[in-house]
TORKOL-4160 file (C-alpha; in steps of 0.2 Angstrom, whole numbers, padded with zeros to 4 digits, m for minus):
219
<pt num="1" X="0120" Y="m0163" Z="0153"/>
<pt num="2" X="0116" Y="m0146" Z="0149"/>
<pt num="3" X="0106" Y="m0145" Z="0166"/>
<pt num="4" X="0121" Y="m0149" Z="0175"/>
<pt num="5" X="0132" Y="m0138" Z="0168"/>
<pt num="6" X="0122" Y="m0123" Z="0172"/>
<pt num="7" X="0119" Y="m0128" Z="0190"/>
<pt num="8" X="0140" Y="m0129" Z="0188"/>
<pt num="9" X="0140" Y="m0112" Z="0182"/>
<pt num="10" X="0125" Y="m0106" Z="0193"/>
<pt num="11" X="0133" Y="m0112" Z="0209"/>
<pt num="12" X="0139" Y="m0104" Z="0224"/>
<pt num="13" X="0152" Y="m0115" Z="0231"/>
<pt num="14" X="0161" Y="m0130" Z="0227"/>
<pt num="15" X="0154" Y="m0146" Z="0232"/>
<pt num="16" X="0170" Y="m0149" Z="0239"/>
<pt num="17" X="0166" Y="m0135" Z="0253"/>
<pt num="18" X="0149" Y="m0147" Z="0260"/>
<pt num="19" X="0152" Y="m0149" Z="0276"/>
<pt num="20" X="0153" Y="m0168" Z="0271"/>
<pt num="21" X="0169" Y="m0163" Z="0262"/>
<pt num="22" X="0186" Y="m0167" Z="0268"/>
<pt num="23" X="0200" Y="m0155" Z="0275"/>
<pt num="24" X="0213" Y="m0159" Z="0261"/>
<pt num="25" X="0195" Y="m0158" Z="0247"/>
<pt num="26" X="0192" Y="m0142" Z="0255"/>
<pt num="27" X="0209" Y="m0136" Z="0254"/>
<pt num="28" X="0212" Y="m0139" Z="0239"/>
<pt num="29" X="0194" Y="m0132" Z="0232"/>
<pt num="30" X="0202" Y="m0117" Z="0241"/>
<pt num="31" X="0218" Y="m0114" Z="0235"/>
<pt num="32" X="0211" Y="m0117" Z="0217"/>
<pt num="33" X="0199" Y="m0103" Z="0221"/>
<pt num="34" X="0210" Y="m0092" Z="0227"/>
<pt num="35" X="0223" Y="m0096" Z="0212"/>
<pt num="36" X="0207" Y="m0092" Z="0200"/>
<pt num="37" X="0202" Y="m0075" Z="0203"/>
<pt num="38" X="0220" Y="m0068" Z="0207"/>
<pt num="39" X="0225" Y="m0075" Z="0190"/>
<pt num="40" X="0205" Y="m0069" Z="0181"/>
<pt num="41" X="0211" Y="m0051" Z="0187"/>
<pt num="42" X="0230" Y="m0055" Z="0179"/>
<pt num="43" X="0223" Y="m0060" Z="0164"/>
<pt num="44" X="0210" Y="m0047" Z="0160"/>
<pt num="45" X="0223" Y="m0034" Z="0164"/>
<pt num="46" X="0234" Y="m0044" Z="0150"/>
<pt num="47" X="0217" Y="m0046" Z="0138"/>
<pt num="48" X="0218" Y="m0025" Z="0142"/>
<pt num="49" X="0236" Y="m0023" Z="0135"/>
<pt num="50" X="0233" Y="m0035" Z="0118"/>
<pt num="51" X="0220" Y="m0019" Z="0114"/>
<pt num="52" X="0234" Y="m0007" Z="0115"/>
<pt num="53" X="0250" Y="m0017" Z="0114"/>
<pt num="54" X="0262" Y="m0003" Z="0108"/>
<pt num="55" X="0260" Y="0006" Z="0123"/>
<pt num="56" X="0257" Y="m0007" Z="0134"/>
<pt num="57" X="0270" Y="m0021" Z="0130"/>
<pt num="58" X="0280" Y="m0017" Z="0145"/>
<pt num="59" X="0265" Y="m0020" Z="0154"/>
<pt num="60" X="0261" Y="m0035" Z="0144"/>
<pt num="61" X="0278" Y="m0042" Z="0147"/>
<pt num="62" X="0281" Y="m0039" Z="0165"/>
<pt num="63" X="0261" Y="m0046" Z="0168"/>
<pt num="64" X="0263" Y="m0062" Z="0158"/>
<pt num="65" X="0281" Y="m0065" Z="0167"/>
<pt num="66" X="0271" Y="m0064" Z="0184"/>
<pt num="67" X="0258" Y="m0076" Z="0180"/>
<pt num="68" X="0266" Y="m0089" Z="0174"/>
<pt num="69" X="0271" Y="m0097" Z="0193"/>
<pt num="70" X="0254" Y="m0097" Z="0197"/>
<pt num="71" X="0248" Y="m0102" Z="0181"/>
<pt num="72" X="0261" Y="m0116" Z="0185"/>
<pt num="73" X="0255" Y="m0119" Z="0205"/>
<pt num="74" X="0238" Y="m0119" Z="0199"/>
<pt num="75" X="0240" Y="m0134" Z="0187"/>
<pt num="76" X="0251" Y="m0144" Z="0200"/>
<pt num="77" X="0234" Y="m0141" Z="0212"/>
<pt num="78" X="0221" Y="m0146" Z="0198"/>
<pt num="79" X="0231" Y="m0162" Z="0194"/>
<pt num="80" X="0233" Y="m0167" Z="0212"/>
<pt num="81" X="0215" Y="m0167" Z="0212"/>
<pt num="82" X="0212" Y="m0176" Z="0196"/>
<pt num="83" X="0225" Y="m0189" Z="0202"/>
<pt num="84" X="0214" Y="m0192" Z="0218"/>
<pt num="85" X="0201" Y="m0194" Z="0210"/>
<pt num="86" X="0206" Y="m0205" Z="0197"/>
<pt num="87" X="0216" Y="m0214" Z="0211"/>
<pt num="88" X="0201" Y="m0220" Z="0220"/>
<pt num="89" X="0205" Y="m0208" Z="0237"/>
<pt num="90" X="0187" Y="m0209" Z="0245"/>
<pt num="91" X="0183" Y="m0191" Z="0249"/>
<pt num="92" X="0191" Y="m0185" Z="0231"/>
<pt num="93" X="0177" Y="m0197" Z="0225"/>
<pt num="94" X="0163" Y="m0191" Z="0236"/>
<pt num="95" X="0167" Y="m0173" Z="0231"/>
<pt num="96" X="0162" Y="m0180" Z="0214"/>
<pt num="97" X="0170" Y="m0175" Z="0195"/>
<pt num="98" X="0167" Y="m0161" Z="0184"/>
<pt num="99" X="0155" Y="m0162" Z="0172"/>
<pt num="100" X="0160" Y="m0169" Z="0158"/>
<pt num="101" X="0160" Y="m0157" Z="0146"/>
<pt num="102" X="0172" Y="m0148" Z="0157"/>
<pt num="103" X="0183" Y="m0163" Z="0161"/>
<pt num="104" X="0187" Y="m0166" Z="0144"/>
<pt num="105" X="0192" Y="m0151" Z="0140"/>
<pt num="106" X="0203" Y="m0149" Z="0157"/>
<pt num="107" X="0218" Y="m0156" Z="0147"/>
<pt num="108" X="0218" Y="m0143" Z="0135"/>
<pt num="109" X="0216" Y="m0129" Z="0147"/>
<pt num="110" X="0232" Y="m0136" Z="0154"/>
<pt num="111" X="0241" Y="m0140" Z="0138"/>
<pt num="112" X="0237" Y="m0124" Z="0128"/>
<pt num="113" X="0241" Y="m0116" Z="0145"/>
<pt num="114" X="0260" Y="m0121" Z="0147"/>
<pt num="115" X="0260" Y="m0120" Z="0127"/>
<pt num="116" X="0254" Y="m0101" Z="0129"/>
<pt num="117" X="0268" Y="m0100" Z="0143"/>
<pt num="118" X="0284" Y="m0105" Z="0135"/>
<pt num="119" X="0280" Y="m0097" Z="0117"/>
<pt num="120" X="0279" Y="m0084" Z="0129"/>
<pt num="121" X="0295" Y="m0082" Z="0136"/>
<pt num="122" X="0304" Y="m0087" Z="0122"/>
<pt num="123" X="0299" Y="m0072" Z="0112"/>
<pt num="124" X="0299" Y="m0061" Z="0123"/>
<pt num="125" X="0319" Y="m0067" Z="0123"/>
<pt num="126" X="0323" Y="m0064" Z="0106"/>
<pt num="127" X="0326" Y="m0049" Z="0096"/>
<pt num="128" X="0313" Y="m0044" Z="0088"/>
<pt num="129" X="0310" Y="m0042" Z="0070"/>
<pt num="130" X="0320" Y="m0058" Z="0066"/>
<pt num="131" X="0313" Y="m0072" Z="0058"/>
<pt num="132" X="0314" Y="m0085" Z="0073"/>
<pt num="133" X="0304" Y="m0069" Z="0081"/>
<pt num="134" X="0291" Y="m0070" Z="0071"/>
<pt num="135" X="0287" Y="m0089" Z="0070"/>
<pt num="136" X="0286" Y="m0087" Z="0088"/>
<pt num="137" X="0275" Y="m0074" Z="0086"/>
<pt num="138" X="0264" Y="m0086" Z="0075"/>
<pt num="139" X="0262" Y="m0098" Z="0089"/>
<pt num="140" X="0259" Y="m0086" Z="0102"/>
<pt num="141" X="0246" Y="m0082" Z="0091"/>
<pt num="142" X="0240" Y="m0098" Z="0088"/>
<pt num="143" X="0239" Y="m0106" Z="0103"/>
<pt num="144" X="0232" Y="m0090" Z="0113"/>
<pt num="145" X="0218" Y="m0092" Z="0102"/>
<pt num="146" X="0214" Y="m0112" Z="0105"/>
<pt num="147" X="0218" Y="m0106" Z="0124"/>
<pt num="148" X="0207" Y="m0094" Z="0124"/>
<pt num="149" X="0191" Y="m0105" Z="0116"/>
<pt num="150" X="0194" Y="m0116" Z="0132"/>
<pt num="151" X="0199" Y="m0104" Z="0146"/>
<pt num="152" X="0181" Y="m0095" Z="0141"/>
<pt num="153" X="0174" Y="m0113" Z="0146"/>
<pt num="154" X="0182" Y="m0116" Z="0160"/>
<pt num="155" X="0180" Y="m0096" Z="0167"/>
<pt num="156" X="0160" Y="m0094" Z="0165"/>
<pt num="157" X="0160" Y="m0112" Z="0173"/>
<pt num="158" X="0170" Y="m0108" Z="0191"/>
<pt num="159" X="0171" Y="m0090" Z="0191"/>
<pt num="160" X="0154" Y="m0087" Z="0203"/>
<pt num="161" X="0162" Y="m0101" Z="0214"/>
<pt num="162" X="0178" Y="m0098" Z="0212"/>
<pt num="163" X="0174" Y="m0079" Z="0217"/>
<pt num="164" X="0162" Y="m0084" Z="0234"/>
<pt num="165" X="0173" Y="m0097" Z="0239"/>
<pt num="166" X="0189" Y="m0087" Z="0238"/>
<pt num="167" X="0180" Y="m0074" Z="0247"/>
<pt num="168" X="0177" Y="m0084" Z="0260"/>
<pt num="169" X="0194" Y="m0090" Z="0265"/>
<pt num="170" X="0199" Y="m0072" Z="0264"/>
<pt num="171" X="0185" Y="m0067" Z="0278"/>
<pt num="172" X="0189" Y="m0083" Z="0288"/>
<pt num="173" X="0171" Y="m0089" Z="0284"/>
<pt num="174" X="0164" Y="m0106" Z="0284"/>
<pt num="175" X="0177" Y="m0119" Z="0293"/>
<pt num="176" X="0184" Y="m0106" Z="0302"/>
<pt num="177" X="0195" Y="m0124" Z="0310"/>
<pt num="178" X="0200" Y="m0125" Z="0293"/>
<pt num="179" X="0216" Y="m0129" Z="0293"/>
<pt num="180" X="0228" Y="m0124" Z="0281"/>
<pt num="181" X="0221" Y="m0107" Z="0278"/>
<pt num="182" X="0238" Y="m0096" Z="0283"/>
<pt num="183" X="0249" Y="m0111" Z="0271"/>
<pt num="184" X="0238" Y="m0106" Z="0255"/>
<pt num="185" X="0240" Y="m0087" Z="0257"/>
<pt num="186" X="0258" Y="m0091" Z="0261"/>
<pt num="187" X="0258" Y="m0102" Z="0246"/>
<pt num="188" X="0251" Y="m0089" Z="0235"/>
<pt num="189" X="0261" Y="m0075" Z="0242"/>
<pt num="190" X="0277" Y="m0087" Z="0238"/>
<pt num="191" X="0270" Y="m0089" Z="0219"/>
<pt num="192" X="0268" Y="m0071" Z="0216"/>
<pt num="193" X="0286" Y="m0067" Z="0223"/>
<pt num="194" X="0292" Y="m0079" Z="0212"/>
<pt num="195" X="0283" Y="m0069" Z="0199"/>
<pt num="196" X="0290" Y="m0055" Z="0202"/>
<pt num="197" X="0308" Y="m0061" Z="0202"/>
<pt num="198" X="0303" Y="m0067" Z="0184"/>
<pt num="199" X="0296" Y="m0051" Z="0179"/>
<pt num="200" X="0313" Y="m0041" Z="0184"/>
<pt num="201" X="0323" Y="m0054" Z="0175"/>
<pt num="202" X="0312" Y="m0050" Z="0161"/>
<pt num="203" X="0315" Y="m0032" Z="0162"/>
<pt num="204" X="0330" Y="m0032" Z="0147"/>
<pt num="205" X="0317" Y="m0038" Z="0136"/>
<pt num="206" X="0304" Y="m0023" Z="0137"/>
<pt num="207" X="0318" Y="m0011" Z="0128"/>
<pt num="208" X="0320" Y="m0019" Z="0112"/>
<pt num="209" X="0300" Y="m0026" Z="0110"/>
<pt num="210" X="0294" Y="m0006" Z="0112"/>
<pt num="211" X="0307" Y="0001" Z="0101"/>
<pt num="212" X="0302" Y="m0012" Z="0089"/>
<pt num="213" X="0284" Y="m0009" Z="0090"/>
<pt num="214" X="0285" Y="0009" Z="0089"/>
<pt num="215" X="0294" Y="0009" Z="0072"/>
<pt num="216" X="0281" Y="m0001" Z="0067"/>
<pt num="217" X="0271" Y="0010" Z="0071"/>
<pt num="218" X="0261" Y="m0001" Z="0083"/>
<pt num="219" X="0248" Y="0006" Z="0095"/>
């Protein structure tokens, strides 16, 4: 097992890119791909703000708001592609599984993903200093840390494929007759706006959280 999950982690492209693979395999091997690296670069910017969260919880705020819809599209893509599979589609099958290892823990990436989401925004919508602010703080806490145990998994096992492949559809190599490729740019566009709209709705929030965390004294 631990052969096949460094070939997994070693690998340049999905199998679902062989030229065996179907369109909609290929698609959605894609769109996953390209969800991946746009949220690893949203993430590590909000891993950069946990260091200095007093000066950078506007940041943190306004970056966790805009990830959440493609957190959100990402796992409706990731369990069409389970449900495929498990259906019994015959190209979902031919694509083949994850290894096992990181099929098992594919429902906690998504679980402690939503959990991290919602404890989220409900913080960041109550005042601060308040007891129902702090067991929320707790939680967020809490489940960032079981999140982050798996998301390390899950990131060192798709992040060179994720990367290559991504970069491909970007160049409009391999499949060049792909179809699809301008409705998944589109779709992630469409996600990021959404994003954005979150963040501004958001914005009330930033006030209260850095006056709070600078009379703590919070850096």
């Amino acid at each position: 097992m631990l052969t096949r999950i460094l070939e997994t982690v070693l690998a340049d492209r999905s199998p679902s890119e062989d030229f065996g693979a179907s369109r909609r395999v290929r698609a959605v091997a894609r769109v996953l791909s390209l969800l991946g690296v746009v949220l690893f670069v949203g993430l590590a910017i909000e891993g950069i703000t946990l260091l200095f969260i007093g000066q950078l919880i506007a940041v943190h705020i306004l970056v966790g708001m805009l990830l959440i819809p493609l957190m959100g599209y990402k796992i409706v893509v990731a369990t069409y592609r389970f449900a495929m599979y498990y259906l019994g589609a015959p190209d979902f099958k031919r694509a083949g599984p994850p290894e096992p290892l990181l099929r098992a823990i594919g429902p906690f990436v998504v679980l402690t993903t939503v959990g991290l989401m919602a404890s989220g925004v409900i913080l960041a919508l109550l005042p601060p200093g308040t007891p129902e602010a702090g067991s929320w703080l707790v939680i967020h806490r809490e489940i960032f840390i079981m999140w982050f145990a798996m998301m390390t998994i899950h990131v060192l096992a798709y992040a060179r494929r994720a990367f290559r492949t991504a970069s491909d559809d970007l160049a409009e190599r391999r499949y060049r007759s792909l179809v699809g490729r301008r409705g998944r740019l589109v779709s992630v566009a469409v996600a990021l706006a959404l994003g954005v709209v979150l963040a501004l709705v958001m914005v009330p929030a930033i006030g209260p959280w850095s006056h709070y965390l600078a009379s703590l004294g919070v850096r």
